[in-house]
C-alpha positions as CSV (number, residue, x, y, z in Angstrom):
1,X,51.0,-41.6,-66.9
2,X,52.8,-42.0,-63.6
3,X,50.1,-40.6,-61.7
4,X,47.5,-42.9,-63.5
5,X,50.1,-46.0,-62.7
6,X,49.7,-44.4,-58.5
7,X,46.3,-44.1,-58.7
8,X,45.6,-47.5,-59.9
9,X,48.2,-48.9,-57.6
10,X,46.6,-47.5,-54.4
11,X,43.3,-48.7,-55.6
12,X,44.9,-51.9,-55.8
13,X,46.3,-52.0,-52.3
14,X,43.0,-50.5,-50.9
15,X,41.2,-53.5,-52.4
16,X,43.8,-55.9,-51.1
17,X,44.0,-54.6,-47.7
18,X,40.1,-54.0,-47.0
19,X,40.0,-57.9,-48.5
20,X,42.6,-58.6,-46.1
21,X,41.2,-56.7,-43.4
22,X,37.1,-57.8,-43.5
23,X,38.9,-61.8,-43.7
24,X,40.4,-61.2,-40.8
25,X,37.4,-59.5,-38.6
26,X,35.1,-62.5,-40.6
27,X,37.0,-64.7,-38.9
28,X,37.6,-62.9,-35.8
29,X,33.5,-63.1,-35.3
30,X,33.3,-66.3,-36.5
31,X,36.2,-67.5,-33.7
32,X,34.9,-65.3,-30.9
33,X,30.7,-66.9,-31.3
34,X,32.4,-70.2,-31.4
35,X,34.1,-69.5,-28.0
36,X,30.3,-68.1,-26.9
37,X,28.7,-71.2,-28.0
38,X,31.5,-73.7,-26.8
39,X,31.7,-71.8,-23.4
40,X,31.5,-75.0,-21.2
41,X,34.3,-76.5,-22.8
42,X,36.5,-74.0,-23.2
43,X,36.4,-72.7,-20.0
44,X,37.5,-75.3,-18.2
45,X,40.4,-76.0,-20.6
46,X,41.7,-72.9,-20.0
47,X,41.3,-72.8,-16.4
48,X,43.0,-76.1,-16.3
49,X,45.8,-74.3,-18.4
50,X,46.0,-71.4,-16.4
51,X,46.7,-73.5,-13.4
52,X,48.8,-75.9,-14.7
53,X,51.0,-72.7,-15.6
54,X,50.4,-71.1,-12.6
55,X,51.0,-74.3,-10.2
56,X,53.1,-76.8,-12.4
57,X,51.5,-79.8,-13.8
58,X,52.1,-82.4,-11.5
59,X,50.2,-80.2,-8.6
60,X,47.3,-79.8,-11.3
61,X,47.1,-83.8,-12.1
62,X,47.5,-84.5,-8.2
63,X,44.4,-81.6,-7.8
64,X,42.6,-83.6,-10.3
65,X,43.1,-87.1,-9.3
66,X,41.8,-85.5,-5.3
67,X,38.5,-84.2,-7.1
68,X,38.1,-87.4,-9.1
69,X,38.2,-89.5,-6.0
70,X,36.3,-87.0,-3.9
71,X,33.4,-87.5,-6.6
72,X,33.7,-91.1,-7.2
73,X,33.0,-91.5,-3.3
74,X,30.7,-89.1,-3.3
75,X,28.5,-90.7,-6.3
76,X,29.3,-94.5,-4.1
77,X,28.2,-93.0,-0.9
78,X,24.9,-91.5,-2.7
79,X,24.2,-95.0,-4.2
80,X,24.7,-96.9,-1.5
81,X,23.2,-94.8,1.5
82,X,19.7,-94.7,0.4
83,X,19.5,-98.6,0.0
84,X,20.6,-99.7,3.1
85,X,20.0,-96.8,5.6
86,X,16.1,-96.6,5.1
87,X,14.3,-95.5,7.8
């Protein structure tokens, strides 16, 4: 009887942990072709994150607020330069 009891206890945990265990790669899949599909947003999030811990996060914002302005005179400069510098 005790080795019936065993044998129907390790059943039991084999069931529970091969449940446990294909959750956890179902999800691991599932997490890993969201990260594929999501690529462009993720990516820069976690470069953002990896510099703000690599720099500090005032040096970050005042890198970001730099590129900002760069691009918002860089977008002006393309408006404006084509209307009035025709040639």
């Amino acid at each position: 009887m005790l080795i019936f009891c065993l044998c129907l206890l390790a059943m039991f945990l084999f069931w529970l942990f091969g449940h446990i265990i294909g959750t956890i790669l179902y999800l691991s899949i599932l997490f890993v072709g969201h990260l594929i599909s999501y690529w462009y947003f993720y990516l820069p999030l976690i470069i953002l994150i990896s510099l703000a811990i690599a720099f500090g996060i005032k040096s970050v914002l005042a890198m970001l607020v730099l590129i900002i302005l760069i691009l918002a005179l860089a977008l002006a400069l393309m408006i404006y330069w084509p209307r009035h510098h025709n040639s």
